[in-house]
N, C-alpha and C positions, 0 to 999 in steps of 0.2 A: 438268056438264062445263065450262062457263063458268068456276062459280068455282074449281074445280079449277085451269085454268089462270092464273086470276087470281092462284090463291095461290102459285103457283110460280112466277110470274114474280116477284112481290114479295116472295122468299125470296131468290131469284137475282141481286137490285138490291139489297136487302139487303148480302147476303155479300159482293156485288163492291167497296159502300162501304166494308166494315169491312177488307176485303184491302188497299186502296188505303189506308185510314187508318193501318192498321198501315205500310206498307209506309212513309209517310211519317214517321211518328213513329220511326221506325230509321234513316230518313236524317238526319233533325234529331240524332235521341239521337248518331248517330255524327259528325256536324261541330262538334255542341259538343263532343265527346269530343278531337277532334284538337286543336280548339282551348285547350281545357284542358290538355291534355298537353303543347303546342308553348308554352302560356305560362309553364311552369317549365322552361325549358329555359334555361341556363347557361352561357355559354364563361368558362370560367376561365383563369389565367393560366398558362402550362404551367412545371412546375416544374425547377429548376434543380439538377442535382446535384453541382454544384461548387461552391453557393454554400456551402455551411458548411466546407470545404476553404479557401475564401477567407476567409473571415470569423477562423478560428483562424489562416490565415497572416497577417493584417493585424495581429490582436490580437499575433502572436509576435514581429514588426517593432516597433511599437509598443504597448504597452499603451493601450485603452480605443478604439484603430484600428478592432477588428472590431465594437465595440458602435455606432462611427460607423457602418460598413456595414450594419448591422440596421437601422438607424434606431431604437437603443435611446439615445437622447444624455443623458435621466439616469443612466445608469450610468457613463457616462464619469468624471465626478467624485467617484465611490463606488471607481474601478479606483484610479485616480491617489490617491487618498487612502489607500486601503489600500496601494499599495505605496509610495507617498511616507515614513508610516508605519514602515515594514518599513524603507526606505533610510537613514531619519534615525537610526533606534535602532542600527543596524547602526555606521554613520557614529561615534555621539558612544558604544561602548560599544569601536570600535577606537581612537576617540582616548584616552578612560580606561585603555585595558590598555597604549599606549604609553607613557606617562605614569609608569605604575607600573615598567612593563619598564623602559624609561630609568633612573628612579631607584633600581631595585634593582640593576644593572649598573654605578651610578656608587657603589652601597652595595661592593658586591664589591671593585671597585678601589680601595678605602681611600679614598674622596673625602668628603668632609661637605658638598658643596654642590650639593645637590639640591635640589628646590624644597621639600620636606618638612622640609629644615632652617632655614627662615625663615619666620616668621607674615607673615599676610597685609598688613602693611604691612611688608613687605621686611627686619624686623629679624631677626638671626640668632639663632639658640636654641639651647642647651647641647644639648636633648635634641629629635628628629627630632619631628616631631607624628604619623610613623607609622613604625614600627618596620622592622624588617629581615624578621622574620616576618608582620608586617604588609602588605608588599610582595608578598612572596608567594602571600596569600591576595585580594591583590585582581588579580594578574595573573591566578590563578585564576578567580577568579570574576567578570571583564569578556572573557576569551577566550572563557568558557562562555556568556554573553550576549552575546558575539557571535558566536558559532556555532548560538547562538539565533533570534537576529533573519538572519542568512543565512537559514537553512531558512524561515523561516515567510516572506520574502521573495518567493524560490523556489516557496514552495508560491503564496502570493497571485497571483503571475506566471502559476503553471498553470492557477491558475483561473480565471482573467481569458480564457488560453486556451479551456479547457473553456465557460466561461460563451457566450464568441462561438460556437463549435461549435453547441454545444445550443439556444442562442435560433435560430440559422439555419436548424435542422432543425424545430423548433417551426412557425417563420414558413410553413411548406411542408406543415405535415400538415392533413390535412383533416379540419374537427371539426365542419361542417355537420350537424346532425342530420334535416336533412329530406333527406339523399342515404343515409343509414342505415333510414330506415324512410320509404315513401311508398306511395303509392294507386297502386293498379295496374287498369288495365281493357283488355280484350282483345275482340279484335270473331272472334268463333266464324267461320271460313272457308266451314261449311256449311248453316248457317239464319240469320247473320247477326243473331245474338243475342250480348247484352254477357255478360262475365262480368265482375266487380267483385272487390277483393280487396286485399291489400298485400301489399310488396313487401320483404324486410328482406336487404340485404346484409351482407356482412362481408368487410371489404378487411385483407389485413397488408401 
């Protein structure tokens, strides 16, 4: 009878150690759990949906304005170049169609002193060093290059536009990969056991 009671006590001391152990190793498992959770925890910088509104307006005021606002500053010298480019050809392809237009209009009105009638130390020559048909074909062909250099101008311009747009929309999207796929653990409400797992979002 004695050891009967002896053994059941010492089953009953037993179990009550391994309850208390357990009960403790779930409070520990759950304060590193918080703690772990709260130490990837993030405030980010709240995003701004006027900024790329702003950015294409600066860029449209000025060229290479909105790549200032990005904080993109080598491009700045890449916009400018490109449409500097674009303004120069523009520029020296209306002074050659004037040139021509001039001289073919002073061909018209019976005149022979055009520049075409003088080599280039100023002496005058029987015969024009470009023709009457020749005049023609080059107002042709500097109004076409210059209706050339306009467009591809114009287009550089919109995309200097577009470029400030798009880098300011870029600068704001979130490309973090550990908020797309992370570890997940949840503390069960009714035995207060973990579950473990991941976590995979998808934001548009």
């Amino acid at each position: 009878m004695l050891n009967k009671i002896i053994t059941t006590s010492t089953f009953f001391i037993i179990c009550c150690f391994s309850l208390v152990a357990q009960d403790n190793d779930k409070k520990v498992e759950k304060i590193s759990t918080v703690i772990a959770t709260d130490s990837i925890v993030e405030i980010r910088k709240p995003i701004n949906p006027l900024s790329p509104a702003k950015a294409a307006f600066y860029s449209a005021i000025l060229p290479g304005l909105g790549q200032a606002y990005n904080k993109k500053y080598w491009k700045i010298p890449i916009v400018w170049g490109a449409i500097g480019t674009g303004v120069y050809f523009y520029i020296n392809n209306t002074k050659e169609y004037n040139r021509y237009r001039d001289a073919y209009k002073s061909r018209l009105a019976g005149y022979k002193t055009d520049e075409f009638y003088f080599d280039p130390d100023g002496q005058p020559l029987t015969n024009p060093r470009v023709t009457t048909e020749g005049l023609e074909r080059g107002q042709k062909f500097y109004r076409r290059n210059r209706e050339i250099s306009l467009l591809v101008t114009m287009g550089l311009y919109a995309l200097n536009i577009i470029d400030a747009n798009v880098d300011a929309h870029l600068m704001q999207y979130n490309v973090d990969e550990n908020l797309s796929l992370a570890p997940h653990y949840k503390i069960n409400e009714f035995d207060a056991s973990g579950n473990i797992g991941l976590t995979l979002n998808f934001k548009f």
